[in-house]
N, C-alpha and C positions, 0 to 999 in steps of 0.2 A: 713385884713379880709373883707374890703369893695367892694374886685375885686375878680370874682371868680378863677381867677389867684392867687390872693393871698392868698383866703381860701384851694386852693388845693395845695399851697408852703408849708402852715402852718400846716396842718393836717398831709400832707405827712410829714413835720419836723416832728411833736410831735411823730407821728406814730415812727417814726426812733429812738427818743427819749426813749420813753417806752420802745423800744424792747431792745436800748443798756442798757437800768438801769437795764429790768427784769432779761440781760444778766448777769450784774456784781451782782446782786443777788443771781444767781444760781451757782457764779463763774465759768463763763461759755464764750466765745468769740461769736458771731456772725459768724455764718457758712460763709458766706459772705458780704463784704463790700456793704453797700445802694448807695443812688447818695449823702446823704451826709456825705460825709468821713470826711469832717474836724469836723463838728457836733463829730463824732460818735468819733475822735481822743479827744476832748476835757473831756469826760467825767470822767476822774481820776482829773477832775482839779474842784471843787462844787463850787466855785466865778465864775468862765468864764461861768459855766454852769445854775446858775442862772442867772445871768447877759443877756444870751440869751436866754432864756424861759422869762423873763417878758419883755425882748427888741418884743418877739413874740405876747406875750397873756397880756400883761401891770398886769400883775399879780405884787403883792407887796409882799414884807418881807413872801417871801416863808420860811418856816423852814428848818434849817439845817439840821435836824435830818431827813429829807422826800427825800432827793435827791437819796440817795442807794436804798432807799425804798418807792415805792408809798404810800401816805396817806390813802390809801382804804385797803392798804393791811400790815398796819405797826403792828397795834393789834394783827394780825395773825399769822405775822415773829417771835412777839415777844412771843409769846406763845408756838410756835412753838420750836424757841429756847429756851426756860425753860424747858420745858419739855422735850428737850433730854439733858439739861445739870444736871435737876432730876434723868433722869433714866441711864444716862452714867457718873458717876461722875470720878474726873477728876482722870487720872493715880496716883498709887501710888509704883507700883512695881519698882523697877530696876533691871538693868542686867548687868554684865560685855559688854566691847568692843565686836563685832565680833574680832578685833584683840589679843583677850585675847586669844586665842585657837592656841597652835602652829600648822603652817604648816609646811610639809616636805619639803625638798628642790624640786625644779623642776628636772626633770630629761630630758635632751635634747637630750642628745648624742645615745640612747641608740643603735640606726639601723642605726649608723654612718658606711658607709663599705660596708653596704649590698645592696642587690639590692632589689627590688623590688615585687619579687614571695618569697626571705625569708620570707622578711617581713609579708607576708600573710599567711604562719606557723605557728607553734609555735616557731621562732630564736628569739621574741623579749622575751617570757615566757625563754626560756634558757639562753639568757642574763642576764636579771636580776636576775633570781636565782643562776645563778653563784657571781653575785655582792653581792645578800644579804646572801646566807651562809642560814645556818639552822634559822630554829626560835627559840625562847627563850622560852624554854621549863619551864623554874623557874617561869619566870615571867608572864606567862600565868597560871604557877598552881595558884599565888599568887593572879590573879586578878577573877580566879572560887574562890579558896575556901573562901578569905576574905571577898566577895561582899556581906554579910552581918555582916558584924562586924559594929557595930556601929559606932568606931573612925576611920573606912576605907571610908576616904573618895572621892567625884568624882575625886577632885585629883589625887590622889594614884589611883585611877582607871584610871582613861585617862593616867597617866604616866605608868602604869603596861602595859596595851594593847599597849600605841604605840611602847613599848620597844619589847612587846612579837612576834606582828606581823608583819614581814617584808612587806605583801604586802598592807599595809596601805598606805606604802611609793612609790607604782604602781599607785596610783589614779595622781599622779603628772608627770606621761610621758606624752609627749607632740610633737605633731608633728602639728597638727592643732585643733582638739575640740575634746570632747566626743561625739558618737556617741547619747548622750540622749542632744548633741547642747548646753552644759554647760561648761562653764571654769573647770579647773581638782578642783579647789580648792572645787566647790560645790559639787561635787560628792564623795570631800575628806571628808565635812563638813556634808552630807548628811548619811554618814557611820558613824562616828565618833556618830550621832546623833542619830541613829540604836544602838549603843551600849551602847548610856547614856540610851535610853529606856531599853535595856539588865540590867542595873544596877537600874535602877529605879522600873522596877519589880519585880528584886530579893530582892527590898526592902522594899515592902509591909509589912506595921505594925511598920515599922521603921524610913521611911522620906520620901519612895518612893513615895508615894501620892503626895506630896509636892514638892518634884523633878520635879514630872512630869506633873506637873498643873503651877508651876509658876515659876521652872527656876531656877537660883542659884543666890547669889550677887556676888559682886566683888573678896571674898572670895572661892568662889565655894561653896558655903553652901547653904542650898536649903530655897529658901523664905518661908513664913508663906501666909497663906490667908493676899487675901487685905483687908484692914478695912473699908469694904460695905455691903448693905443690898445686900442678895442674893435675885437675881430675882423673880417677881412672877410664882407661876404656871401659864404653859399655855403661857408662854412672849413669843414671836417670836425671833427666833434667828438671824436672821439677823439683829434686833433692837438693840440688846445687845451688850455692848462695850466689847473692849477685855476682861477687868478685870473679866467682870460679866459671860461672855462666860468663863475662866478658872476657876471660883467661879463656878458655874453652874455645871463643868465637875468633876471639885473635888468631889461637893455635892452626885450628881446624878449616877456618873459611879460604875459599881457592882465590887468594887475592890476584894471582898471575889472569884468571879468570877475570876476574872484575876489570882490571886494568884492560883484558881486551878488547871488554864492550866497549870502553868508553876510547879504544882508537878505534875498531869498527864503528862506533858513532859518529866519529870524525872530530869527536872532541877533542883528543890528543891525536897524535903523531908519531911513527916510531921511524925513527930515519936506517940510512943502512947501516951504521954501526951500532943498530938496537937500543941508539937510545931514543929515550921518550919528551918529546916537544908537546906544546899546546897548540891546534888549531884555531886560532882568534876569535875568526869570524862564526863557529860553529860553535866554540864554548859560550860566548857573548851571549846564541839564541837558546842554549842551554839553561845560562841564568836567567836569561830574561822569560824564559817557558815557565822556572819553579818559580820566578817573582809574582808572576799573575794565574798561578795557574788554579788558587782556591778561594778571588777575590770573588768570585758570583755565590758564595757561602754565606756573602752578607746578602742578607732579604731586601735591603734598601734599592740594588745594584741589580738584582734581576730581571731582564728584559722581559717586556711583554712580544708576543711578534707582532709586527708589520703587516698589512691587507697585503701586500704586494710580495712577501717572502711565504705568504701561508701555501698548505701547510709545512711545519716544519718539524719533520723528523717524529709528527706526530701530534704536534700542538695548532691548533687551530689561530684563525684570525684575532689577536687580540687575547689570547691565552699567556697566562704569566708562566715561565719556563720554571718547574722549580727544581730539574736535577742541574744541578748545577757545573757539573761538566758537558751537558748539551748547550746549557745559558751560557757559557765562554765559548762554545764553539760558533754558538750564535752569531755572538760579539764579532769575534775575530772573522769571521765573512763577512756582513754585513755593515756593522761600525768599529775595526779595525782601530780607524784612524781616531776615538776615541780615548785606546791607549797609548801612552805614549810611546812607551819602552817596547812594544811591540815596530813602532816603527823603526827603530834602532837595525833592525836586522832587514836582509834582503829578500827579495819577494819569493825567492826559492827557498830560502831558511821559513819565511812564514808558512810557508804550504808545510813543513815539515813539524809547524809546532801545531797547526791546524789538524793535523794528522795526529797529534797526541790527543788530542779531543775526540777522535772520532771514538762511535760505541762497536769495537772490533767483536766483539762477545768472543773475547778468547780466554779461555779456562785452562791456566798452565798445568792448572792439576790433571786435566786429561790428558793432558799430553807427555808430563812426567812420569805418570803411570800407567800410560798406554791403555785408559780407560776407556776414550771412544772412539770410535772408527773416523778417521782421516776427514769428513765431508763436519760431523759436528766442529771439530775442533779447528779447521783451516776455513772452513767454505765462507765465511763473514769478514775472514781478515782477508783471506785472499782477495776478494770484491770489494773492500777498502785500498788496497793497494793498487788495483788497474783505476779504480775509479779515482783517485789521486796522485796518481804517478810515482809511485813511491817507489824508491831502489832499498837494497839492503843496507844505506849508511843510516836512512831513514827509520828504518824498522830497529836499528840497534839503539838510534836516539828515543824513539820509544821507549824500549825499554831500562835507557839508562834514565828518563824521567820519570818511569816506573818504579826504578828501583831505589831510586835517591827522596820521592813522594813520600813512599811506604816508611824510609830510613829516619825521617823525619814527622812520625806518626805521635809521637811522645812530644809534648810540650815544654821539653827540658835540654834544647839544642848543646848546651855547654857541658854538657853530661855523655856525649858521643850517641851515638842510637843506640838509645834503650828499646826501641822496638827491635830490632833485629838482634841485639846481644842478649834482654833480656824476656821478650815475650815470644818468640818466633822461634819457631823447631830447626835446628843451625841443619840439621840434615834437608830437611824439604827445601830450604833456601839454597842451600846449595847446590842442589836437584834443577832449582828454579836455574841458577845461574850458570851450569850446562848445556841450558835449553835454549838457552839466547844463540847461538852460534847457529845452532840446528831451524831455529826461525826465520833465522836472517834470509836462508834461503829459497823462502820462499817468496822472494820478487824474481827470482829465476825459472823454479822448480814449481812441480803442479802440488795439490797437498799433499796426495797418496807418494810421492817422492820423499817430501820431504818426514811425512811418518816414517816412511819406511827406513831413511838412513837414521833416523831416532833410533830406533829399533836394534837395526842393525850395531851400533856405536852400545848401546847398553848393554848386547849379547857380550860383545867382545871385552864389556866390564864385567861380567857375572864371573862366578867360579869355575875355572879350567875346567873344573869337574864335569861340566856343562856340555862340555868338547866343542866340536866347530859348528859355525852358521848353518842352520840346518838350510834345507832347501827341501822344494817339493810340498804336499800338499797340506802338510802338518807344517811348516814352518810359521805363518803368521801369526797362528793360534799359540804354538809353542812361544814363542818373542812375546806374546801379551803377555800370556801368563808370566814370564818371567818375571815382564817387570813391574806387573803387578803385586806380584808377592814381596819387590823389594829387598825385602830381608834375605841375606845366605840361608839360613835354616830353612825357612817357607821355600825358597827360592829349589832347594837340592827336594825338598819334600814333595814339590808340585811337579819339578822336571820325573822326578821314580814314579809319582803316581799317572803322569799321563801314558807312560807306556804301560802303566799295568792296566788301562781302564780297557771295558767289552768296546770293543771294535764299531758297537752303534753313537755308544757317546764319545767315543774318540771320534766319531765320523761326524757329529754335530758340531763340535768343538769348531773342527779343520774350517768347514764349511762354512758358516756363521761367522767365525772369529774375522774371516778372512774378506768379509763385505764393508767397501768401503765407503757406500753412500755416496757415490758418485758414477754416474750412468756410463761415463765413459773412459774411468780410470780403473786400472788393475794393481796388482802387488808382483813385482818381478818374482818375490820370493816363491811364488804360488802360481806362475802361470799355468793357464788353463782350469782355475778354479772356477765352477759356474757362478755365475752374473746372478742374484736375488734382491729381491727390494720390498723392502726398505732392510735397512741395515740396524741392527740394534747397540743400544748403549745400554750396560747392566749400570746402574749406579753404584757406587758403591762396592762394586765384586774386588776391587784392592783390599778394602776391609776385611771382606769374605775370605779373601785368599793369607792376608796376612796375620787374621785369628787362626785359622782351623790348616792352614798350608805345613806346618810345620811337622805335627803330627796325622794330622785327617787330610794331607793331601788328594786322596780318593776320593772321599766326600764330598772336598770342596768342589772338585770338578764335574763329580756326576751331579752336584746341584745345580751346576753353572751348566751343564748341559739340559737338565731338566727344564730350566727358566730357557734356554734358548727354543727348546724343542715344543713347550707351549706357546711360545709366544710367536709363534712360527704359525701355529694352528690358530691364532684371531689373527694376526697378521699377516696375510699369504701371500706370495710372492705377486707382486704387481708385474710380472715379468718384461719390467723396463718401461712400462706405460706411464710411469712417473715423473713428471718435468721436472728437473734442476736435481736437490742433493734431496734424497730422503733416509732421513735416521729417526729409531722412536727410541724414547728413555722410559727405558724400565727400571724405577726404584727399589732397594732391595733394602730398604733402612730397616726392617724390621729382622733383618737377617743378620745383619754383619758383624755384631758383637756376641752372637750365640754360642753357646757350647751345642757342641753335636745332641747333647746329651737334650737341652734347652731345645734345638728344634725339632727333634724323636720325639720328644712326651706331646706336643699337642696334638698328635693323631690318636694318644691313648684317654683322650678326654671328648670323643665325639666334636672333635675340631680339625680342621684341617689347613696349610697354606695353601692359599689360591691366586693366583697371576691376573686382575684384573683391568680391562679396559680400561681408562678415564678418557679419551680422546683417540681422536686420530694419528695423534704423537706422543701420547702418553700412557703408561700403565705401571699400574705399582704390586706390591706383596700384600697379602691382606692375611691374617689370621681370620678364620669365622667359621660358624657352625654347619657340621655337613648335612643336618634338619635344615636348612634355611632355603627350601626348596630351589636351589640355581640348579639343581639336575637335570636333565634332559630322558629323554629313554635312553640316551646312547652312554647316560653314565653322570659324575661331576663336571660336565663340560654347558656351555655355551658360545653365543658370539660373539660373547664380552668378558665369559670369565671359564677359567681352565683352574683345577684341582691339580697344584702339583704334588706330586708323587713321591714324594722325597722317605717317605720311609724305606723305598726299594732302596735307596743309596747308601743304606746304613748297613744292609744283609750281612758283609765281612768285617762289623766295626763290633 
């Protein structure tokens, strides 16, 4: 330290030092190797490496306990560590092996002969049906009608299904991967785990809670809660350890809920003295739906189309199908009789599992938070539903092979679903599983109906504070935002600031909010609101409102008014000239996570937000410079792109 050669050897070591200790603290490597690499190979070894820290700094009888952890920041590590060993205590569940769960044999051989363009047929679907012969028609009744008996247990049900359905034993052909780039076996496992969910549901009131929160033991018997405090309100879920995440979902999830779907499904039963029976023949098409419903995942099994079926849904003459939920809807029209276990059920049941195939393009996210107007969110399912005849037992069986698909995402069936206990927001799911009743009815109801009693049903959840159902011209607009905002806080912050907003963008809001993209449906909440088209979707404006709602309630709205009021001006009212549903999505991704603070300063950097065109149904948020000649004489404006104005929205923040 006496040479300034020496003081800059020494700092530079220590330097190199700290960063490899903070490194093995965070259990973490050093992106890359310093100049001193022997230094930095030493440090699993606390003698050599005390040893050269005081051979450097003549420091003494350094403590042991300081080497992994600097002495400035030991107090912090160790509080740090308490505290998540407080609120994550330590595992108590267990669960069988993954190898507890039979696989089926691989199947190699099966396009052994063939050539090439068979193969892209259906020759491999005819192979193997010829191999497995009909399905087990006994043991699929056995595994509907018993899947609530008490002493029927997962056992008896894993052994009933894999005896009953042959094309279980399809997830294991093999040429090179599944097309979803999985071994056969997780896509085996991933089904198998779809159908413990099928038995877990039907078993509400009985252990099914318990099945499908924490998994089974070594026995296949379904564990009990762990013996922990359940989490506080309000805890972050990414904080929470597994246990308290599956305690959490047990607690918190609306199983009276679930059990509904699956009697509006028609899968259960509930007789007049409330109790709960199984429908046979409707649970039967139920397993038999998740039995097959991810075998065109294997690449072998993918139909090409038919001259006589083209086109189909998009794929030409001779075109290999590769989404493979249009490739099984293929199937099941055309060569049905291919499967077996498909024949099992009745010609009315098939149309109903045919209907789970269909591409509804419904995004429950719009609809749980009231993000886009009635015509995006219904207009595809609803024209699936006349074009299929589909009734509301129909629509809830959807969604209970939806829901039990998704439950069984995780390739660990004997574990209960880990997708939904531990990777999935227990709030949004349960959002989701509200929504299923409000769907159902629209095989009766037009879409703008059935939005609208959505609407109405989450007002009358919000905070009394709220007061009653509005009505009149602000009503529509007022019901989005609510439940956009979601949260109570955002929620009371959006409701105070819409009545303080100027009377021009509370007059955008009304207007705009209230078009339904649908030429000849209205909002009772709103009659006599004028008719405009195309109707807009803000992407994203939940986000918007559930950042900045809380506090900048004002903001948020006069920017959500901003984005409607340009987008108004390249989209001009078609005044009803528009055949069928028109709606345009406006992207707002560059918005939604800002601080007020974060979207003010780009106007102080010769930059501005701009509303641009992409199509004739699309346009997004642009950040860009206000030199980049888009000007016109009349200002930042064109036919494609509008300057929003969002500094005015800041004047009282």
């Amino acid at each position: 330290l006496t040479t300034p050669g020496g003081a800059v050897r020494t700092v530079s070591t220590l330097l190199a030092l700290s960063l490899s200790m903070l490194s093995k603290l965070w259990g973490c490597r050093p992106r890359r190797a310093g100049p001193h690499d022997e230094i930095l190979a030493l440090r699993a070894d606390n003698a050599k490496l005390r040893a050269l820290l005081q051979s450097l700094t003549g420091a003494e009888g350094l403590a042991s306990n300081t080497i992994d952890t600097p002495p400035s920041r030991q107090s912090l590590v160790s509080d740090r560590r308490a505290s998540t060993t407080a609120a994550c205590p330590a595992a108590t569940l267990t669960f069988p092996e993954t190898s507890a769960l039979p696989l089926p044999p691989l199947i190699t051989d099966v396009c052994s002969g063939c050539d090439g363009r068979s193969v892209n047929n259906v020759y491999v679907l005819e192979q193997l049906h010829s191999r497995s012969g009909a399905a087990n028609g006994e043991r699929a009744r056995s595994a509907a009608c018993r899947i609530r008996d008490p002493d029927y247990t997962l056992r008896h049900f894993h052994d009933d299904v894999a005896a009953a359905f042959p094309e279980l034993g399809w997830y294991m052909v093999i040429r090179e991967h599944t097309s979803s780039n999985t071994l056969p076996e997780t896509e085996y496992r991933r089904t198998i785990g779809a159908l413990f969910a099928v038995y877990w549901l039907a078993r509400i009131g009985i252990d099914g809670e318990r099945g499908f929160c924490f998994g089974v033991d070594a026995d296949w018997r379904p564990n009990g809660p762990p013996p922990i405090a359940s989490p506080p309100a309000g805890s972050r879920f990414g904080l929470l350890s597994g246990e308290q995440k599956r305690l959490a979902f047990y607690e918190s999830t609306p199983w009276a809920e679930l059990e509904r779907l699956m009697v509006d499904a028609g899968v259960l039963r509930r007789g007049a003295d409330g109790a709960v029976g199984v429908s046979a023949d409707r649970m039967a098409a139920l397993l038999v739906q998740t039995a097959i419903h991810d075998i065109m995942k294997v690449d072998l099994m993918r139909p090409s189309v038919s001259p006589e079926h083209a086109p189909y849904l998009g794929f030409g003459a001779g075109d290999t199908i590769s989404d493979h939920d249009v490739a099984l809807g293929y199937v099941l029209e055309h060569h049905g009789h291919l499967l077996p276990s498909f024949q099992l059920v009745t010609h009315q049941l098939q149309r109903a599992i045919r209907f789970t195939q269909a591409k509804i393009r419904f995004n429950n996210g719009w609809l749980v938070q009231a993000e886009a107007p009635p015509a995006a969110v219904f207009s595809h399912f609803k024209a699936c539903i006349r074009s299929n005849a589909i009734n509301s037992a129909d629509i809830a069986f959807y969604f209970a092979h939806w829901l039990t698909d998704l439950a069984g995402a995780e390739p660990t069936p004997l574990r209960g679903s880990e997708k939904f206990c531990l990777r999935f927001p227990h709030g949004v799911l349960a959002s989701f599983i509200e929504s299923f009743p409000i769907v159902g009815q629209l095989a009766q109801q037009s879409e703008t109906e059935v939005f609208e009693g959505y609407l109405r049903q989450r007002w009358r959840d919000a905070p009394r504070a709220l007061g009653p159902e509005p009505r009149g011209p602000h009503a529509v607009a007022l019901c989005r935002l609510i439940v956009q905002a979601q949260h109570e806080a955002a929620q009371k912050g959006v409701f105070e600031a819409f009545w303080r907003l100027q009377e021009a963008d509370r007059a955008v809001l009304e207007l705009e909010m209230a078009q339904t993209g649908l030429p000849q449906q209205t909002y009772s909440l709103a009659r006599g609101c004028p008719k405009l088209g195309p109707a807009f979707l803000i992407y994203y404006s939940p986000a918007l409102l559930q950042t900045l709602g809380a506090e900048h309630g004002e903001v948020a709205l006069r920017i959500l008014a901003e984005i409607y009021r340009q987008a108004r001006a390249i989209w001009p009212d078609d005044g009803g000239s528009g055949s069928g549903c028109s709606t345009v999505t406006l992207r707002i991704d560059v918005l939604k996570d800002r601080t007020v603070e974060a979207i003010q300063q780009v106007y102080t950097y010769g930059e501005g937000w701009f509303l641009t065109k992409l199509n004739d149904q699309e346009g997004v948020i642009e950040k860009r410079s206000l030199g980049e000649g888009d000007a016109s004489r009349h200002g930042y404006a064109s036919v494609h792109r509008r300057l929003l104005e969002l500094w005015r929205t800041f004047r009282d923040e």
